[in-house]
C-alpha positions as a Markdown table, in Angstrom:
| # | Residue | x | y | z |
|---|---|---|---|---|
| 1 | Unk | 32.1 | 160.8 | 102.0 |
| 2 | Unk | 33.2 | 157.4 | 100.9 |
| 3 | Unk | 37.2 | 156.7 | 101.3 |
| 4 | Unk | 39.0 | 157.8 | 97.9 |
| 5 | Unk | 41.2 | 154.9 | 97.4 |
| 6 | Unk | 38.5 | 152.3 | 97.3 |
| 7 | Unk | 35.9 | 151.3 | 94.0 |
| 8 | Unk | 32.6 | 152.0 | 94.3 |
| 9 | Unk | 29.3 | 150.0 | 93.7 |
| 10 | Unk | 26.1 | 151.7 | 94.0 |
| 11 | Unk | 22.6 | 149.8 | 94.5 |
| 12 | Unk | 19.1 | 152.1 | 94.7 |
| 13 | Unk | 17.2 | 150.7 | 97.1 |
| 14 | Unk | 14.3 | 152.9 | 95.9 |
| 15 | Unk | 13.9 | 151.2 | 93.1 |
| 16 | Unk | 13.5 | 148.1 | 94.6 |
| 17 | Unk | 9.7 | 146.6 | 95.7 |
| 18 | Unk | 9.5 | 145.2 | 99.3 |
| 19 | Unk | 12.0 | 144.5 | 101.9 |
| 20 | Unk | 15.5 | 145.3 | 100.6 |
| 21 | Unk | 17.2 | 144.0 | 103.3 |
| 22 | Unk | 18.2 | 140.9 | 101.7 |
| 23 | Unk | 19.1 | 142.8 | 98.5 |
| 24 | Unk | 21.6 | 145.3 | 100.5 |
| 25 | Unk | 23.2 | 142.0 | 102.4 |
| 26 | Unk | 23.7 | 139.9 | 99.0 |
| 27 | Unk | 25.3 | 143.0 | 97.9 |
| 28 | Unk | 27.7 | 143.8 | 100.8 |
| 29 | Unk | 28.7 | 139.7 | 100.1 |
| 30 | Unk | 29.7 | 140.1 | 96.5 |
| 31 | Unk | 31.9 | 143.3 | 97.4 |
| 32 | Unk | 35.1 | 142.8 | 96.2 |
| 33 | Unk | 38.0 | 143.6 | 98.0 |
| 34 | Unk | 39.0 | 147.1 | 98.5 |
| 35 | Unk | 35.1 | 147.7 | 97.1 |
| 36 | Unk | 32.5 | 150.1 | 99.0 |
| 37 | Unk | 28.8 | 149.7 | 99.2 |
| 38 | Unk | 26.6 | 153.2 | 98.0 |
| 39 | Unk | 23.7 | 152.8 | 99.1 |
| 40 | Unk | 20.7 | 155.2 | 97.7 |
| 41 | Unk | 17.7 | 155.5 | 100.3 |
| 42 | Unk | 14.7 | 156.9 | 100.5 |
| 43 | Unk | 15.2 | 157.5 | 104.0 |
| 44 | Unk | 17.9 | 157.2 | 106.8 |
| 45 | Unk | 18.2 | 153.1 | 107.0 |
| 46 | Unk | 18.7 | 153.3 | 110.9 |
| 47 | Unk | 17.7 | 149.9 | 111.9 |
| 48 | Unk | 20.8 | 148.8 | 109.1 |
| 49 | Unk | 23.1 | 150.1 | 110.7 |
| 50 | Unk | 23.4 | 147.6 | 113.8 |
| 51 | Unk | 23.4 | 144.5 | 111.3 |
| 52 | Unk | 26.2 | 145.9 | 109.2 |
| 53 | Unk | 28.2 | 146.5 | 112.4 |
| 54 | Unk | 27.8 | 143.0 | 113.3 |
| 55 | Unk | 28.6 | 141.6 | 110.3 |
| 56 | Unk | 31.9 | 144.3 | 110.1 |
| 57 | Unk | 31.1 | 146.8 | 108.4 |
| 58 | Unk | 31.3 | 150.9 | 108.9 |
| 59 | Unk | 29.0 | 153.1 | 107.5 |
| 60 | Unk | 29.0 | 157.1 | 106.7 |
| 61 | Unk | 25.9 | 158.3 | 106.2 |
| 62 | Unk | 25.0 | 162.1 | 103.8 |
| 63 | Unk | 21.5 | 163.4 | 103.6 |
| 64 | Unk | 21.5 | 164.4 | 99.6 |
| 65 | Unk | 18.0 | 165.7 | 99.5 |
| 66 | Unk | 14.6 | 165.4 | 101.6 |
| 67 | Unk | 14.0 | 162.3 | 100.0 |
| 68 | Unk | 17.7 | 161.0 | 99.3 |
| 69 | Unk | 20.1 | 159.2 | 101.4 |
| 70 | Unk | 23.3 | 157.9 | 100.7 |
| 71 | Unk | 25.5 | 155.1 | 102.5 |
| 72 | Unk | 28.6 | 154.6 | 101.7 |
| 73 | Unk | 29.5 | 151.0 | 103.2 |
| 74 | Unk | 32.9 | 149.4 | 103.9 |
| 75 | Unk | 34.7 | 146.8 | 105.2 |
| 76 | Unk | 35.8 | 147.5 | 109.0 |
């Protein structure tokens, strides 16, 4: 569950066609401070994960539905 004290931007990846990678990363720059990333998957975006921990961020991951993911990203 994404940290109470912080705002929260969503973004749905589902809705987007191709690669979203660039999408999710132009996103995570234009956070403001004290701001958290929801991300909405289709799937569990493993291969995400290492890039946002090098670029310092911390992820929680929740399994909504079969066909649902959300990530909630933050500032490390």
């Amino acid at each position: 569950m994404a940290p109470e004290q912080r705002d929260v931007r969503t973004l749905d990846v589902r809705t987007i066609d191709g690669e979203p990678f660039g999408r999710i990363m132009s996103a995570l720059d234009d956070l403001d401070e004290g701001e958290t990333l929801k991300l909405i998957n289709s799937f569990e975006p493993v291969p995400l994960y290492e890039a946002l921990q090098s670029k310092g961020f911390t992820h929680e991951t929740e399994r909504v539905d079969d066909d649902e993911w959300h990530v909630h990203i933050s500032p490390a």
